[in-house]
C-alpha positions in Angstrom: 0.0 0.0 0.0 1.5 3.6 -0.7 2.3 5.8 1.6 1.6 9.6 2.7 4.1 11.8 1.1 4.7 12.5 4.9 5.9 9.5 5.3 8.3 9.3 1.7 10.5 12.0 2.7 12.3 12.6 6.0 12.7 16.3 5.2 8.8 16.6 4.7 8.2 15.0 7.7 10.5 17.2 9.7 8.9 20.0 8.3 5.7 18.9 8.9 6.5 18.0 12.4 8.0 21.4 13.2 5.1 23.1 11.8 2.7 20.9 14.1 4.9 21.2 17.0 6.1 25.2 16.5 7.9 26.2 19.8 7.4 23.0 21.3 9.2 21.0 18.8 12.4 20.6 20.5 10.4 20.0 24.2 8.8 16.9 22.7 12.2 15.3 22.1 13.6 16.6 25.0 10.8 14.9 27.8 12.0 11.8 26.4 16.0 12.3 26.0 16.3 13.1 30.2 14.8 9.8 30.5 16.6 7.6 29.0 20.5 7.3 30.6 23.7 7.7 28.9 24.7 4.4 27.3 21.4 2.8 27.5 20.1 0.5 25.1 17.0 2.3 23.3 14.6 0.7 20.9 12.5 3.3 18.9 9.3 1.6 17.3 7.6 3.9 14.5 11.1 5.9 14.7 10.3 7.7 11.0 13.6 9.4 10.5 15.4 8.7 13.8 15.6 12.6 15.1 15.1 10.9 18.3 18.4 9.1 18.2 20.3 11.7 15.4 19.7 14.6 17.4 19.1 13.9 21.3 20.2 10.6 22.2 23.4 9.7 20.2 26.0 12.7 22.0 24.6 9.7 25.2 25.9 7.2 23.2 23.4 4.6 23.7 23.0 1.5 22.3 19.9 3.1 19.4 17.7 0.3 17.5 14.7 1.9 15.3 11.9 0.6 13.6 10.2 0.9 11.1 8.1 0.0 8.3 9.8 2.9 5.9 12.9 1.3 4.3 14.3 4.9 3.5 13.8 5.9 6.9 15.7 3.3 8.2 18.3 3.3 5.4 18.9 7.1 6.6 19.1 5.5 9.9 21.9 3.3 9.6 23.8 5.7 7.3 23.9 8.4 10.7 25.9 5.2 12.5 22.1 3.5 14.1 21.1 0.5 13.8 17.6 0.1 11.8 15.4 -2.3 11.0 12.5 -2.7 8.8 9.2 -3.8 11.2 5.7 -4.2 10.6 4.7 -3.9 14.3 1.3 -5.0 13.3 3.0 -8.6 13.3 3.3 -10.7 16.5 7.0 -11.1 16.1 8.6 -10.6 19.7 10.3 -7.3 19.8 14.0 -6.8 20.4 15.3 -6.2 24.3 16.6 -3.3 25.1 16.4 -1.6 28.6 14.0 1.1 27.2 11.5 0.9 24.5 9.9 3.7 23.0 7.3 5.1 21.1 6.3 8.9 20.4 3.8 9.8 18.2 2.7 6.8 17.0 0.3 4.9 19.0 -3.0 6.1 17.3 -1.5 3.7 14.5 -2.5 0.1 16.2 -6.3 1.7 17.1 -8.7 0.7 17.9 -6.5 -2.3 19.8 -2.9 -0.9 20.4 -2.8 -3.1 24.1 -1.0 -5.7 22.4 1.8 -3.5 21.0 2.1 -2.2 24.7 1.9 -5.8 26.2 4.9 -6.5 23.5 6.9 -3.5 24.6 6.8 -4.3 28.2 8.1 -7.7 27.4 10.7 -6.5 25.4 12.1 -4.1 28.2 14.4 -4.6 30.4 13.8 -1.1 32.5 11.0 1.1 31.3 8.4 1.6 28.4 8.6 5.3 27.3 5.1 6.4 25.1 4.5 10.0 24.3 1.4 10.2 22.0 -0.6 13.3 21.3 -3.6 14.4 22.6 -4.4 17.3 20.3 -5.2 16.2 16.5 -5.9 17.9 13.8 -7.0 15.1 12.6 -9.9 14.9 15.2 -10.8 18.4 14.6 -14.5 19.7 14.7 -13.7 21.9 11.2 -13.9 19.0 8.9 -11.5 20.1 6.3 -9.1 20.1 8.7 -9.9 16.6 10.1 -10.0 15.2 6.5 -5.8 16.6 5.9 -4.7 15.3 9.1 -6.3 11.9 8.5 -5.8 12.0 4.6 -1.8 12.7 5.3 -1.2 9.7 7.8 -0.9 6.6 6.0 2.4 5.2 7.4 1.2 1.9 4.9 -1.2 0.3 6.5 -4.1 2.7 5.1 -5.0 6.2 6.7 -5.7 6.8 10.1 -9.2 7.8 11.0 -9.0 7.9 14.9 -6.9 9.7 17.3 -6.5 9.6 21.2 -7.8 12.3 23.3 -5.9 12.9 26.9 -9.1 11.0 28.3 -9.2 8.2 25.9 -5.5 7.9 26.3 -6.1 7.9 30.1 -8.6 4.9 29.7 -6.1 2.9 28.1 -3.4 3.3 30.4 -5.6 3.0 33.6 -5.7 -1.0 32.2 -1.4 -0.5 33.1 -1.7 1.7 36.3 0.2 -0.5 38.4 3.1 -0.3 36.1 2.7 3.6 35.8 5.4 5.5 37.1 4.8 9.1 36.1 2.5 11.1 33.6 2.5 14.5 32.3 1.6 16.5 29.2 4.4 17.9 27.5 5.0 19.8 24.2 2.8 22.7 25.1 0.2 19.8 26.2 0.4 18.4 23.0 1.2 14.9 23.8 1.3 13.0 27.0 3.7 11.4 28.0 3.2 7.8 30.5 6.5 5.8 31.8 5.9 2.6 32.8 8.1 0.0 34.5 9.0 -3.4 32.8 
């Protein structure tokens, strides 16, 4: 299935994702880079074009696996000295170990069941699961123009993505996790929120 033009080009992503983000574009990688320790091992799912790891986490010199269904993304990966693999999470291979998995942005993808890809993560970590997923979508906006780009522009491959979370359906889902839930906040301007939970 083809992709989003979002999703064909890392520099249209990134400039996509800044214009989303504005001001709080750098705050979103940030929440997650002070959690994660230096020389950590890190696995990214959904990583896109690694900024994560390219511009945040590799001065820590962790141990950075992304990824991804996007070949060119994780091409680009590798070439900037990670390791990436091509992943269709929708699969029930068992993901790598690492100490911290992590996903940002990307949730929404596995609705309207993304428990499994959790239940995966948490079996894959060592330490913590890291998820910061936004909260506030165009895509779910009430002006339906609007609604119709940010939906129309988020086919990662698997078809385009109709639904979004909201903080409280994003609460729901995590309240099935609580007792691994070591800290929430909204970050990125309240944006996304971000949950932590222990392996």
């Amino acid at each position: 299935m083809r992709t989003s033009l979002i999703y064909r080009n890392a520099t249209v992503y990134e400039l996509l994702i800044r214009a989303l983000y504005g001001r709080h574009y750098t705050a979103r990688y940030r929440a997650i880079e002070a959690l994660v320790p230096d020389g950590a091992s890190v696995v990214d799912l959904c990583c896109g074009p690694a900024t994560l790891y390219t511009r945040y986490l590799r001065d820590k010199s962790v141990d950075y696996t992304g990824l991804d269904r996007n070949d060119k993304f994780v091409a680009q990966l590798t070439e900037a000295g990670g390791r990436g693999m091509v992943w269709n999470l929708n699969s029930d291979t068992p993901l790598p170990e690492a100490d911290y998995l992590v996903m940002q942005a990307s949730l929404y993808h596995f609705l309207p069941e993304p428990a499994p890809v959790l239940d995966r993560m948490l079996k894959a970590a060592r330490k913590q699961v890291i998820i910061a997923e936004p909260v506030r979508n165009i895509a779910s906006s009430d002006n339906r123009v609007l609604a119709a780009i940010g939906q129309r522009f988020t086919n990662a491959g698997d078809g385009a993505q109709a639904h979004r979370f909201t903080e409280e359906t994003l609460d729901e889902l995590f309240r099935g996790y609580e007792s691994r839930v070591v800290r929430q906040s909204l970050i990125a301007g309240g944006r996304e929120k971000l949950y932590v939970l222990d392996a």
